[in-house]
PDBQT receptor file of N, H, CA, C and O in Angstrom, charges set to zero:
ATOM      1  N   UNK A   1     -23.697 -30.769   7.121  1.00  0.00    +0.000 N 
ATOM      2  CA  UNK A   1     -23.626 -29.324   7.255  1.00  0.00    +0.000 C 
ATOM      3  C   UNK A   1     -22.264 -28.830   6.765  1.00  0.00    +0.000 C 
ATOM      4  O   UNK A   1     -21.234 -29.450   7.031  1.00  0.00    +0.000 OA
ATOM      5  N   UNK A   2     -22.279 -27.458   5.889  1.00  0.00    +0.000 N 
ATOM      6  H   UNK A   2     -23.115 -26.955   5.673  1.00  0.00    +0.000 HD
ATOM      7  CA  UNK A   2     -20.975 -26.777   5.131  1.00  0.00    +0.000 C 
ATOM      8  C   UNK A   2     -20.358 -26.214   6.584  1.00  0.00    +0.000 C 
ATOM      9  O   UNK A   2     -20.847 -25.729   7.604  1.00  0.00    +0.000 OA
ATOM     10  N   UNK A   3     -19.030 -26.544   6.118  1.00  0.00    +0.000 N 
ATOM     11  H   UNK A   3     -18.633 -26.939   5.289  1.00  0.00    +0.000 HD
ATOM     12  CA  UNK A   3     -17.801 -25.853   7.397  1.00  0.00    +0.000 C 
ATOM     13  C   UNK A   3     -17.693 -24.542   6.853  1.00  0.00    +0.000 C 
ATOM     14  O   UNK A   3     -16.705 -24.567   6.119  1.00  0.00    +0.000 OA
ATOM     15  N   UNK A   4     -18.083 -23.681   6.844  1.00  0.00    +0.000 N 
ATOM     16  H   UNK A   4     -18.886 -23.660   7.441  1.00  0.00    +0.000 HD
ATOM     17  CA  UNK A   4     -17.715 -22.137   6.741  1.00  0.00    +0.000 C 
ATOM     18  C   UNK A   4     -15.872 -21.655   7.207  1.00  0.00    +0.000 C 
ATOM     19  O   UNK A   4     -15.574 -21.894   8.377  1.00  0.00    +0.000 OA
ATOM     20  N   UNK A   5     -14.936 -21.123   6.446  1.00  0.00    +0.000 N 
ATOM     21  H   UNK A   5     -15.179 -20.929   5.496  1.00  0.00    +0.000 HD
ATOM     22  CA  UNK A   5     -13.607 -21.065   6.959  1.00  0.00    +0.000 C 
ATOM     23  C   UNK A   5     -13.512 -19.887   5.526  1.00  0.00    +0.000 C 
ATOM     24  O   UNK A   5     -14.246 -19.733   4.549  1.00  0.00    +0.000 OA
ATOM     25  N   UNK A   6     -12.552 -19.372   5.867  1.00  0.00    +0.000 N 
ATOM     26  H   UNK A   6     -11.956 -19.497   6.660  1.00  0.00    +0.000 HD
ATOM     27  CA  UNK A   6     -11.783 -18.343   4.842  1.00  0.00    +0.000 C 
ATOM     28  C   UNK A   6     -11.204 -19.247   3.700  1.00  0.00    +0.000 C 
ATOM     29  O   UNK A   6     -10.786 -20.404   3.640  1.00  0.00    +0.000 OA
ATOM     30  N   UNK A   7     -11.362 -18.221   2.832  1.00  0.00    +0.000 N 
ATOM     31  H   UNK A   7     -11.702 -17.282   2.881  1.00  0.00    +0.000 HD
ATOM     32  CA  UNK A   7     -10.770 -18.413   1.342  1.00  0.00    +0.000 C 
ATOM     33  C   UNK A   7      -9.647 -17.425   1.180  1.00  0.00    +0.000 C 
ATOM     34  O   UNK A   7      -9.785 -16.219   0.979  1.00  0.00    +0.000 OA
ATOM     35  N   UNK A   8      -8.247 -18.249   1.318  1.00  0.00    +0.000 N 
ATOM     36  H   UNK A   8      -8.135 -19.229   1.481  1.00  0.00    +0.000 HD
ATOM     37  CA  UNK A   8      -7.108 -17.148   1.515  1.00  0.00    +0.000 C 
ATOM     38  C   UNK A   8      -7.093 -16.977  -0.508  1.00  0.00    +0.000 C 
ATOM     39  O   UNK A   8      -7.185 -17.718  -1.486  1.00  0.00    +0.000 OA
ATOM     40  N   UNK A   9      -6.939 -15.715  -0.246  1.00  0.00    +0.000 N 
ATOM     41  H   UNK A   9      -6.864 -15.112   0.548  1.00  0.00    +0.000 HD
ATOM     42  CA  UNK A   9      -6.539 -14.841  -1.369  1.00  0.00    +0.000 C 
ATOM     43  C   UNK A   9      -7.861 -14.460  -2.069  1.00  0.00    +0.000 C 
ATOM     44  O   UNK A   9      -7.775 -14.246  -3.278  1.00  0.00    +0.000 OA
ATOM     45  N   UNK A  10      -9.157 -14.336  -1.443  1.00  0.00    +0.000 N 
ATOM     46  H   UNK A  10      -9.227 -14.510  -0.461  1.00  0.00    +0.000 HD
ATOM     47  CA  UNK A  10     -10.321 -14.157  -1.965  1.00  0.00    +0.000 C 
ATOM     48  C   UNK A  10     -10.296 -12.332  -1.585  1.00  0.00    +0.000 C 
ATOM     49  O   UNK A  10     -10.982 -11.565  -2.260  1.00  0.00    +0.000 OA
ATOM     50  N   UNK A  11      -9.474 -11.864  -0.508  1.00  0.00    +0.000 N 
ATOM     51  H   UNK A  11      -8.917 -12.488   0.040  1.00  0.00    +0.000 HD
ATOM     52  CA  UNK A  11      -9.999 -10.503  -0.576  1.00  0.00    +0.000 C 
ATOM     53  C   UNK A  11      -9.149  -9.978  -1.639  1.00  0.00    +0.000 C 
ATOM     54  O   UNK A  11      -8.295 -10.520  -2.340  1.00  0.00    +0.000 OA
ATOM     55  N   UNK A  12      -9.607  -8.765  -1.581  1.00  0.00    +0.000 N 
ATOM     56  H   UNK A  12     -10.301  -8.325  -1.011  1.00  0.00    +0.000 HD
ATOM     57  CA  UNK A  12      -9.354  -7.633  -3.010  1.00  0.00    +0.000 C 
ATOM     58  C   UNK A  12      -8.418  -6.658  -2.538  1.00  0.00    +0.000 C 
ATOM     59  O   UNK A  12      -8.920  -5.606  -2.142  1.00  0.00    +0.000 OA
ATOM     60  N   UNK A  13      -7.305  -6.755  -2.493  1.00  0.00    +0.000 N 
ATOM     61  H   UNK A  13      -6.897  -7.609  -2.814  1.00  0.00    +0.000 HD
ATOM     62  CA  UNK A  13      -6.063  -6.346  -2.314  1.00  0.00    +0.000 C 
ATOM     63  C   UNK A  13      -5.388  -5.166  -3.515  1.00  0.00    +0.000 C 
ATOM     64  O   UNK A  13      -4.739  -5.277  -4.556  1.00  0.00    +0.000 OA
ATOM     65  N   UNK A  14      -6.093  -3.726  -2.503  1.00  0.00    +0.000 N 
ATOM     66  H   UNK A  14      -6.620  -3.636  -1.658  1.00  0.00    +0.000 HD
ATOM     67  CA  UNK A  14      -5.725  -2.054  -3.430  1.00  0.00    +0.000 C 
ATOM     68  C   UNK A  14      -3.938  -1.976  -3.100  1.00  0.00    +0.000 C 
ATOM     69  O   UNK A  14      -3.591  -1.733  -1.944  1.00  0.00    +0.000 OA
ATOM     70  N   UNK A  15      -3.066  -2.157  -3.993  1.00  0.00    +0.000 N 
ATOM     71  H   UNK A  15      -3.349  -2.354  -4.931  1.00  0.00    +0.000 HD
ATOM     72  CA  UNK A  15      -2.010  -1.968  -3.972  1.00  0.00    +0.000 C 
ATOM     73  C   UNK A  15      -1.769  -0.909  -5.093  1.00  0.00    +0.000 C 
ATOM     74  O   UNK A  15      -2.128  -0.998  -6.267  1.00  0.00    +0.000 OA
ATOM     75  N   UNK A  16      -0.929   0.351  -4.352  1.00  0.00    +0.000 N 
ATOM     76  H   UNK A  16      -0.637   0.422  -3.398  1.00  0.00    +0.000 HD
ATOM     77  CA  UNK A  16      -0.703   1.654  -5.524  1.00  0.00    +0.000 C 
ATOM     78  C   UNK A  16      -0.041   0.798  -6.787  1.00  0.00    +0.000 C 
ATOM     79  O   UNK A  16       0.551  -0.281  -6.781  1.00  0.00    +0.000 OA
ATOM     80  N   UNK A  17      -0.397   1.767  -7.942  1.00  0.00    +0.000 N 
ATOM     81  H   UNK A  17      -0.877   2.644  -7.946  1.00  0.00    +0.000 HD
ATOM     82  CA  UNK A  17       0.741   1.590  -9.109  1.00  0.00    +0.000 C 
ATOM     83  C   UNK A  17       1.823   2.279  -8.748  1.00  0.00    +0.000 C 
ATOM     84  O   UNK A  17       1.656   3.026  -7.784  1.00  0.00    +0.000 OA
ATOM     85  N   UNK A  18       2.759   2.255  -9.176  1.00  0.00    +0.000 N 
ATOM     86  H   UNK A  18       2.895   1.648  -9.959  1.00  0.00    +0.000 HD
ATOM     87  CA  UNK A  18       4.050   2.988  -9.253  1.00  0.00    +0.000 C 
ATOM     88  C   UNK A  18       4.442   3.332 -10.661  1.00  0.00    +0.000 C 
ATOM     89  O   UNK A  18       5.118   2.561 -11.343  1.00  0.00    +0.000 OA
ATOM     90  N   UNK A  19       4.070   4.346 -11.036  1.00  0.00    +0.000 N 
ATOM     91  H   UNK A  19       3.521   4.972 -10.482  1.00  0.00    +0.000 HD
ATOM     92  CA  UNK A  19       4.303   4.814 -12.395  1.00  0.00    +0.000 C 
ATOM     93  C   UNK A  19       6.077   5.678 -12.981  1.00  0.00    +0.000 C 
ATOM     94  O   UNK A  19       6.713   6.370 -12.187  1.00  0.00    +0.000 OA
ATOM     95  N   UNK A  20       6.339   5.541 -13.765  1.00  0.00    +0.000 N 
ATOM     96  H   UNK A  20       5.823   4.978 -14.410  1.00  0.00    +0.000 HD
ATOM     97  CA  UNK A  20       7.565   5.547 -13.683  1.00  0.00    +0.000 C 
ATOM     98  C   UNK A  20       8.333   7.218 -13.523  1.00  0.00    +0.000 C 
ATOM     99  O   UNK A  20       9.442   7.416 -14.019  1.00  0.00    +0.000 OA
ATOM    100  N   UNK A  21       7.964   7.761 -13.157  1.00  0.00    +0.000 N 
ATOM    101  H   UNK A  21       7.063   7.601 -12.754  1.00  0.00    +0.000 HD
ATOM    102  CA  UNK A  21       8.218   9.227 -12.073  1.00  0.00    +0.000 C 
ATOM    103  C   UNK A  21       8.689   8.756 -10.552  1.00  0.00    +0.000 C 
ATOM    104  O   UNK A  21       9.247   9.458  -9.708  1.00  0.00    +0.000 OA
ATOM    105  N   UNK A  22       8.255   7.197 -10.439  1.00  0.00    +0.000 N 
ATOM    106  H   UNK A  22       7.802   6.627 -11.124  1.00  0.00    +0.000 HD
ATOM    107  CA  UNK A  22       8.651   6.868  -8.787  1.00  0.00    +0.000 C 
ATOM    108  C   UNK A  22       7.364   7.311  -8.052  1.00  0.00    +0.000 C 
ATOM    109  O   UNK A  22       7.305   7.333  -6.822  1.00  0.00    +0.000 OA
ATOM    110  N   UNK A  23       6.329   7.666  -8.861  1.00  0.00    +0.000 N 
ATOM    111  H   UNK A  23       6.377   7.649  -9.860  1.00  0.00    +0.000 HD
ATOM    112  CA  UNK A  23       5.574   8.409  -7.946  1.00  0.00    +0.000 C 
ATOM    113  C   UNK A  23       4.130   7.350  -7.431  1.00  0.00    +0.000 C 
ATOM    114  O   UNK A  23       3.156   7.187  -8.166  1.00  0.00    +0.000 OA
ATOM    115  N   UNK A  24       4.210   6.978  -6.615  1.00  0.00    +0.000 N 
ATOM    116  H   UNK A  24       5.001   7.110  -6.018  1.00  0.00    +0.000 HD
ATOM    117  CA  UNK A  24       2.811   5.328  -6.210  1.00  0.00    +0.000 C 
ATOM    118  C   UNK A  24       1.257   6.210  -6.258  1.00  0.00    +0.000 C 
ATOM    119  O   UNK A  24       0.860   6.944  -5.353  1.00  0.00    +0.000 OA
ATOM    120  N   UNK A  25       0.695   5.990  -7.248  1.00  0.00    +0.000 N 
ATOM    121  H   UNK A  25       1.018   5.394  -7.983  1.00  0.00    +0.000 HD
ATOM    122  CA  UNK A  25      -0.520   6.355  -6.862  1.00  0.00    +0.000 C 
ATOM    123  C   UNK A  25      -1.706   5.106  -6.992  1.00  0.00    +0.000 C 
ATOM    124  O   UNK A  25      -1.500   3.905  -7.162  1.00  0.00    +0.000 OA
ATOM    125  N   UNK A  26      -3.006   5.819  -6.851  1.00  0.00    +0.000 N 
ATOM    126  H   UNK A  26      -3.174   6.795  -6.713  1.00  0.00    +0.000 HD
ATOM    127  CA  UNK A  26      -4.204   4.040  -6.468  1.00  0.00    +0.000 C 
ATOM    128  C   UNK A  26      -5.247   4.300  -7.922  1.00  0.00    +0.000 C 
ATOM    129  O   UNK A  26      -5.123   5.049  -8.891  1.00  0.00    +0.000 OA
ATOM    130  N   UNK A  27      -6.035   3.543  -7.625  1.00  0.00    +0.000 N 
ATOM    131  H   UNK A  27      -6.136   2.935  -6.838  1.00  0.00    +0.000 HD
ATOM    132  CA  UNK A  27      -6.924   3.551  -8.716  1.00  0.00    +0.000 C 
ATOM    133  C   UNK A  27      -7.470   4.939  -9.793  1.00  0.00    +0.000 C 
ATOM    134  O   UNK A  27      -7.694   4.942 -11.004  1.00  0.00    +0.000 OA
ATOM    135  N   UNK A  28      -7.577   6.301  -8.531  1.00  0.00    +0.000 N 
ATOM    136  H   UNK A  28      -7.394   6.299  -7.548  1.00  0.00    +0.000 HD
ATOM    137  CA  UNK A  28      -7.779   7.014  -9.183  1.00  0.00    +0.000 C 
ATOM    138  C   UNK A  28      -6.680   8.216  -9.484  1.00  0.00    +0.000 C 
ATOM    139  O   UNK A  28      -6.862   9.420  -9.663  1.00  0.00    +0.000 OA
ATOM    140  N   UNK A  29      -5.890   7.697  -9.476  1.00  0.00    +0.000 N 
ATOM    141  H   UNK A  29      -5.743   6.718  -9.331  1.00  0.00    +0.000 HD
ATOM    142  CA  UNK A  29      -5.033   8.298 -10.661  1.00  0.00    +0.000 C 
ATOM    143  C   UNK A  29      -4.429   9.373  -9.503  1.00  0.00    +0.000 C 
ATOM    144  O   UNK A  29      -3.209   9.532  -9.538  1.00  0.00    +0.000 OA
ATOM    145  N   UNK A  30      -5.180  10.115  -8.490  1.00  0.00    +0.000 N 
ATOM    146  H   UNK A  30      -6.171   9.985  -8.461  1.00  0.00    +0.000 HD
ATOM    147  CA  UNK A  30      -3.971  10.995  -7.938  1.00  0.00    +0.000 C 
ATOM    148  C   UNK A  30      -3.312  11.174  -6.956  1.00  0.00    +0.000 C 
ATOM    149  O   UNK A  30      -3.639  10.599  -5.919  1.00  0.00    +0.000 OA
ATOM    150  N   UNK A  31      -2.267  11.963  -6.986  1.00  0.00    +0.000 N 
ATOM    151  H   UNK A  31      -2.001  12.431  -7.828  1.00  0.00    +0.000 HD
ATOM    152  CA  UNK A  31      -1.481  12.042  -6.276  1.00  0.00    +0.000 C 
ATOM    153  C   UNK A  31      -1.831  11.765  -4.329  1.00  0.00    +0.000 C 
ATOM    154  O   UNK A  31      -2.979  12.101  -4.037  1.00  0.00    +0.000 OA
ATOM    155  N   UNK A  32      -1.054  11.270  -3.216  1.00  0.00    +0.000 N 
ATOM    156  H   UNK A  32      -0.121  10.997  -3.453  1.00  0.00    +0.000 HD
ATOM    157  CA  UNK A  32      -0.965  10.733  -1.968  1.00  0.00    +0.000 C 
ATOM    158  C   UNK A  32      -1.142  12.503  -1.419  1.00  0.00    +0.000 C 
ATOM    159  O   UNK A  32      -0.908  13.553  -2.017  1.00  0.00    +0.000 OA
ATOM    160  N   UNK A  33      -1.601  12.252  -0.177  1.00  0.00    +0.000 N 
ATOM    161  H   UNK A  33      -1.791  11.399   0.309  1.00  0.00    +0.000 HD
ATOM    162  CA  UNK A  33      -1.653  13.897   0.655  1.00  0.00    +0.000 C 
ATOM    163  C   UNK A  33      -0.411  13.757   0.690  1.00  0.00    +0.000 C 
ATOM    164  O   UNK A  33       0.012  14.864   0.357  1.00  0.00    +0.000 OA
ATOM    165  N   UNK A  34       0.681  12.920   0.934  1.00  0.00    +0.000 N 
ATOM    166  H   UNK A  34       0.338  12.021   1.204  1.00  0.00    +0.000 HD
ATOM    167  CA  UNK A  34       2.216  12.895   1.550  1.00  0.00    +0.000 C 
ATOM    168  C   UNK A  34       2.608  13.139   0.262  1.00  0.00    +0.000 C 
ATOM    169  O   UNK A  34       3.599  13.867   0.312  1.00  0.00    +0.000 OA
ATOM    170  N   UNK A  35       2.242  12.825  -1.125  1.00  0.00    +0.000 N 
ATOM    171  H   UNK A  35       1.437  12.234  -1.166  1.00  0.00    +0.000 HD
ATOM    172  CA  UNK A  35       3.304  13.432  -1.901  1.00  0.00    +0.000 C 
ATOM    173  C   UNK A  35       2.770  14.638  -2.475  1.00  0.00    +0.000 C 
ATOM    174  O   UNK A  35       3.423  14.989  -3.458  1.00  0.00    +0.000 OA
ATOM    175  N   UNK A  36       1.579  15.563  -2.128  1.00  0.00    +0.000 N 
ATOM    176  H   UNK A  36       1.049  15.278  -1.330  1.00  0.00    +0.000 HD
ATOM    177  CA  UNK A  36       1.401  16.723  -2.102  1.00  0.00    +0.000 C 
ATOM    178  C   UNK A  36       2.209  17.652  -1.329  1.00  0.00    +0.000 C 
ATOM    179  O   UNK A  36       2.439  18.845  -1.529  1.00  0.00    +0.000 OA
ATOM    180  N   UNK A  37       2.690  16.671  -0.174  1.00  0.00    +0.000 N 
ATOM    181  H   UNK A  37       2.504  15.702  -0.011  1.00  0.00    +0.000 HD
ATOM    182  CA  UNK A  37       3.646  17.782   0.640  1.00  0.00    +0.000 C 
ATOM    183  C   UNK A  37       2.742  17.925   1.737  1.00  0.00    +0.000 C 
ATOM    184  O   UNK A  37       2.841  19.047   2.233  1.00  0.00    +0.000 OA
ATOM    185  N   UNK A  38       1.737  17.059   2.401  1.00  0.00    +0.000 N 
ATOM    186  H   UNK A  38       1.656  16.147   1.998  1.00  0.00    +0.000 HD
ATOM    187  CA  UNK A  38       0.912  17.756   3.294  1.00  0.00    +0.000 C 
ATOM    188  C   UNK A  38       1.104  16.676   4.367  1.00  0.00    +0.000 C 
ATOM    189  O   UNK A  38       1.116  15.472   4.111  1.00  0.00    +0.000 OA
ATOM    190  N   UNK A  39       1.257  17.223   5.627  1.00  0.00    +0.000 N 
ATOM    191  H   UNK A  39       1.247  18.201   5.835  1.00  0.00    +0.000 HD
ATOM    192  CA  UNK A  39       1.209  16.625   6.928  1.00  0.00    +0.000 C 
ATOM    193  C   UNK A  39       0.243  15.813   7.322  1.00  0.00    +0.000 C 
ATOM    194  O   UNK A  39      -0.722  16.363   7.854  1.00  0.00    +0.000 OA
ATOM    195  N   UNK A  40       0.216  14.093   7.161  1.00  0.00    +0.000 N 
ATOM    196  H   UNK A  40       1.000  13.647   6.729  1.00  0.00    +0.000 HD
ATOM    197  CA  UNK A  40      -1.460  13.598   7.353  1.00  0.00    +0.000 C 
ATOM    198  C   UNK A  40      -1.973  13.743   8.862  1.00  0.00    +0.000 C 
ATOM    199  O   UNK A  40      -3.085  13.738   9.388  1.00  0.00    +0.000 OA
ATOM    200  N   UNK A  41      -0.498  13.892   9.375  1.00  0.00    +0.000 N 
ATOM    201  H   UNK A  41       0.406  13.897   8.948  1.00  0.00    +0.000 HD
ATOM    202  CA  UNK A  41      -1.120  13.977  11.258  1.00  0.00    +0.000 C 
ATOM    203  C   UNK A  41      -1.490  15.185  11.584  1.00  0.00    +0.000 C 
ATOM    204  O   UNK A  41      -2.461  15.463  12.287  1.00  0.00    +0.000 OA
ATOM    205  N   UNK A  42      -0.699  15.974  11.065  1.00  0.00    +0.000 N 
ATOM    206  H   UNK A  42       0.090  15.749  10.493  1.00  0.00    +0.000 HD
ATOM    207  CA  UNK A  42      -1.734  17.264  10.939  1.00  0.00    +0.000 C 
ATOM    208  C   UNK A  42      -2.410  17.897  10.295  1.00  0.00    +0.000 C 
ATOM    209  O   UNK A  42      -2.354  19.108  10.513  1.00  0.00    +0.000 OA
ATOM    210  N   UNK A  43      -3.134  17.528   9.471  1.00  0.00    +0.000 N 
ATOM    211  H   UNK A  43      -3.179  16.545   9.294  1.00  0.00    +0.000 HD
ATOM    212  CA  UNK A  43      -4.154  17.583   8.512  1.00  0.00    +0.000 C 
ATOM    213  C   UNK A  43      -5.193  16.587   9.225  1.00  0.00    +0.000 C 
ATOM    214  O   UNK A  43      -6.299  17.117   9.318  1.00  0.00    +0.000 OA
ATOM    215  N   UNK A  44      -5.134  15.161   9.806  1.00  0.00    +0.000 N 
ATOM    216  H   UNK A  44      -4.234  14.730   9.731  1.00  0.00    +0.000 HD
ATOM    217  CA  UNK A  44      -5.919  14.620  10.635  1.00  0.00    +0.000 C 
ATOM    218  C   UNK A  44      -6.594  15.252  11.840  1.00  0.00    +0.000 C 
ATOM    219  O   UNK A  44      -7.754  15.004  12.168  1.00  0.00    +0.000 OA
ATOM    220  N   UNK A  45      -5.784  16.085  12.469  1.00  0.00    +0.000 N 
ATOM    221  H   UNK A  45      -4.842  16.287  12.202  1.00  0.00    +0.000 HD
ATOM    222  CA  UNK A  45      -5.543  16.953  14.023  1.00  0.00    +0.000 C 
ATOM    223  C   UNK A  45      -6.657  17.827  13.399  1.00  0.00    +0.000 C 
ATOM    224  O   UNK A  45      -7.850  17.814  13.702  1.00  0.00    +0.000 OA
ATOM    225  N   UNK A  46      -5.992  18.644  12.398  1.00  0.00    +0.000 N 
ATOM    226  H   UNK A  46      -5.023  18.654  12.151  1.00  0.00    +0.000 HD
ATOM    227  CA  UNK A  46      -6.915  19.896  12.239  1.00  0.00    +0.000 C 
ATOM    228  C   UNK A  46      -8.411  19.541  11.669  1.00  0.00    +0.000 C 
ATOM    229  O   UNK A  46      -9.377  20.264  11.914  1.00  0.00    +0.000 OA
ATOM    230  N   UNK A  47      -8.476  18.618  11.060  1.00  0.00    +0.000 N 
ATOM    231  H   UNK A  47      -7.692  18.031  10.861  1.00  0.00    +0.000 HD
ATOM    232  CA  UNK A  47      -9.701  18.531  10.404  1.00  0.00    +0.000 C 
ATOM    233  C   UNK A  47     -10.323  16.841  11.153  1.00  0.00    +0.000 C 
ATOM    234  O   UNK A  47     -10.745  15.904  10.475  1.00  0.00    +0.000 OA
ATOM    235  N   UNK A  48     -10.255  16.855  12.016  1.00  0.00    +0.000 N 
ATOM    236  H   UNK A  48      -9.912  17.617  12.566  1.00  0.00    +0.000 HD
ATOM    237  CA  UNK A  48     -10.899  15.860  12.735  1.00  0.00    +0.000 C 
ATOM    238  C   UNK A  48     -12.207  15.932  13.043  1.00  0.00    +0.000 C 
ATOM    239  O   UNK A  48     -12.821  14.865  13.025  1.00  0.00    +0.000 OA
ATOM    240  N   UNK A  49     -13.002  17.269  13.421  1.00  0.00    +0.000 N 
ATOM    241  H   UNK A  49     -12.503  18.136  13.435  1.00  0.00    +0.000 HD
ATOM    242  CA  UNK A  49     -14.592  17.054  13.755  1.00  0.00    +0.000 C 
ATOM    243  C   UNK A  49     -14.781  17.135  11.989  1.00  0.00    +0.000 C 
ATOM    244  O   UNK A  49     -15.729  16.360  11.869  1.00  0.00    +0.000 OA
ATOM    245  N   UNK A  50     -14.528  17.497  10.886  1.00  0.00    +0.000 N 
ATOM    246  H   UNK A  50     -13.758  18.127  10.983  1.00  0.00    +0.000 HD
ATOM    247  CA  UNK A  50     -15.601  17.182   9.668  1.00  0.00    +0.000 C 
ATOM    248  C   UNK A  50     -15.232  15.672   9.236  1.00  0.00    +0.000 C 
ATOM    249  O   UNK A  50     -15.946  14.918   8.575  1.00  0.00    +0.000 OA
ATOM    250  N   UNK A  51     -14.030  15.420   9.729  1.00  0.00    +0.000 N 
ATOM    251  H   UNK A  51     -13.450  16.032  10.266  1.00  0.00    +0.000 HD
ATOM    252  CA  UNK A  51     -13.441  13.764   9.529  1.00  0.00    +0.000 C 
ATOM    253  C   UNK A  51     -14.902  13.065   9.946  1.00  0.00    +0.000 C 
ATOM    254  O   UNK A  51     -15.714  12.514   9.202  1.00  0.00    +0.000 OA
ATOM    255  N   UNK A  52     -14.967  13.310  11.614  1.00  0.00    +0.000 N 
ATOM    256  H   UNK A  52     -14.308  13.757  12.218  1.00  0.00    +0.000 HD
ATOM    257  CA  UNK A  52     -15.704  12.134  11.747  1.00  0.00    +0.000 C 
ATOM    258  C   UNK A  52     -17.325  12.496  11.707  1.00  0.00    +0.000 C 
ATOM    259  O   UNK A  52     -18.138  11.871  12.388  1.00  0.00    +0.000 OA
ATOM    260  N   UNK A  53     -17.717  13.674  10.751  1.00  0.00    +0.000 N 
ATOM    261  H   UNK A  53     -17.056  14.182  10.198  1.00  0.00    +0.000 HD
ATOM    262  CA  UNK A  53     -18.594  14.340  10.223  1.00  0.00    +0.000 C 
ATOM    263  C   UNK A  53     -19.281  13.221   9.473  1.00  0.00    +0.000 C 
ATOM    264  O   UNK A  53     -20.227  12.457   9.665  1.00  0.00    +0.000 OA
ATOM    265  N   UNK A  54     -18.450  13.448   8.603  1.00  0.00    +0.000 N 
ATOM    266  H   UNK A  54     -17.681  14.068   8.447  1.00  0.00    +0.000 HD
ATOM    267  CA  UNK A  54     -18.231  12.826   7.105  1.00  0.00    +0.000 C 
ATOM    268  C   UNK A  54     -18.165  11.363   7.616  1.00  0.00    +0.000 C 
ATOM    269  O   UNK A  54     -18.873  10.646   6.908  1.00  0.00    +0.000 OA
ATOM    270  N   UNK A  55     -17.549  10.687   8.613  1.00  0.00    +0.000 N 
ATOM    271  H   UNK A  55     -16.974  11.269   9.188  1.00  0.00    +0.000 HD
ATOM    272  CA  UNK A  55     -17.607   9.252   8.793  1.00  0.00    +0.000 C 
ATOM    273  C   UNK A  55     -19.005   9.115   9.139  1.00  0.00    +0.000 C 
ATOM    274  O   UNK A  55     -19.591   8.430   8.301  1.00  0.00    +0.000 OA
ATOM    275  N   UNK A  56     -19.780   9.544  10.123  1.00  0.00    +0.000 N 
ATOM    276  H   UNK A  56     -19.303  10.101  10.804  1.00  0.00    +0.000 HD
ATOM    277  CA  UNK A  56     -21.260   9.245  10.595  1.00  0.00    +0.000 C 
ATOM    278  C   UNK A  56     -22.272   9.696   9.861  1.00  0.00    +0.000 C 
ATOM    279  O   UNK A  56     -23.428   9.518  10.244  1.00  0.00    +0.000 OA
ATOM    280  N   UNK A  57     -22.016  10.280   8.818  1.00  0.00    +0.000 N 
ATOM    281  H   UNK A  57     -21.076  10.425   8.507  1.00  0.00    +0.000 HD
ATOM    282  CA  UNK A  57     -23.076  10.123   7.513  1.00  0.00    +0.000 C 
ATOM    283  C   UNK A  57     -23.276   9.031   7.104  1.00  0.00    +0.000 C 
ATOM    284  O   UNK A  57     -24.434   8.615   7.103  1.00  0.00    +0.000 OA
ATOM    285  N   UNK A  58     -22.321   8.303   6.675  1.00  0.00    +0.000 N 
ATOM    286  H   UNK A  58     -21.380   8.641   6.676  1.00  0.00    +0.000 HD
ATOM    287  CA  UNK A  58     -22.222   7.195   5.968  1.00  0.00    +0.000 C 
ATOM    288  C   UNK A  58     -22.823   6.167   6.693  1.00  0.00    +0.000 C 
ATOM    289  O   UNK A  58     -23.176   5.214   5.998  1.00  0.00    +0.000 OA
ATOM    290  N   UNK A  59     -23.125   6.052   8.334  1.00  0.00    +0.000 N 
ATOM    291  H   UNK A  59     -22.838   6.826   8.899  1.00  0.00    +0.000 HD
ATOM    292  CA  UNK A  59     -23.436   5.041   8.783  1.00  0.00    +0.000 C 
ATOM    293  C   UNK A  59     -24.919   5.099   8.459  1.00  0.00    +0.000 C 
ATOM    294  O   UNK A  59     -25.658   4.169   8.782  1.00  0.00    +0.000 OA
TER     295      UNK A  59
C-alpha cells in the first residue's frame, strides 16, 4: 500500500511582481486596495454583509 505524505514545493505559490515604479502588483496587472489609498479594515467593516454575500454564492 502507497504512503500518501506531502510534496514540499508542489503548491502554487502567487507572489506579486514588483515592477519597477516599486509598485507590487499579482497576476492581473492591478493595482493593491492599499496602494489605491483605501482602508482594507475599513472597506472590510463597511462592506462585510455583500463580502460574505458574494462568499456563499460560491459555495
Amino acid at each position: 500500500m502507497k504512503k500518501r505524505h506531502a510534496h514540499p514545493g508542489s503548491r502554487v505559490k502567487s507572489s506579486p511582481t514588483v515592477t519597477s515604479d516599486g509598485k507590487a502588483r499579482f497576476g492581473d496587472n492591478k493595482p493593491t486596495l492599499t496602494q489605491q489609498g483605501i482602508d482594507v479594515d475599513a472597506f472590510i467593516y463597511k462592506n462585510h454583509a455583500l463580502i460574505e454575500r458574494l462568499r456563499k454564492g460560491t459555495r
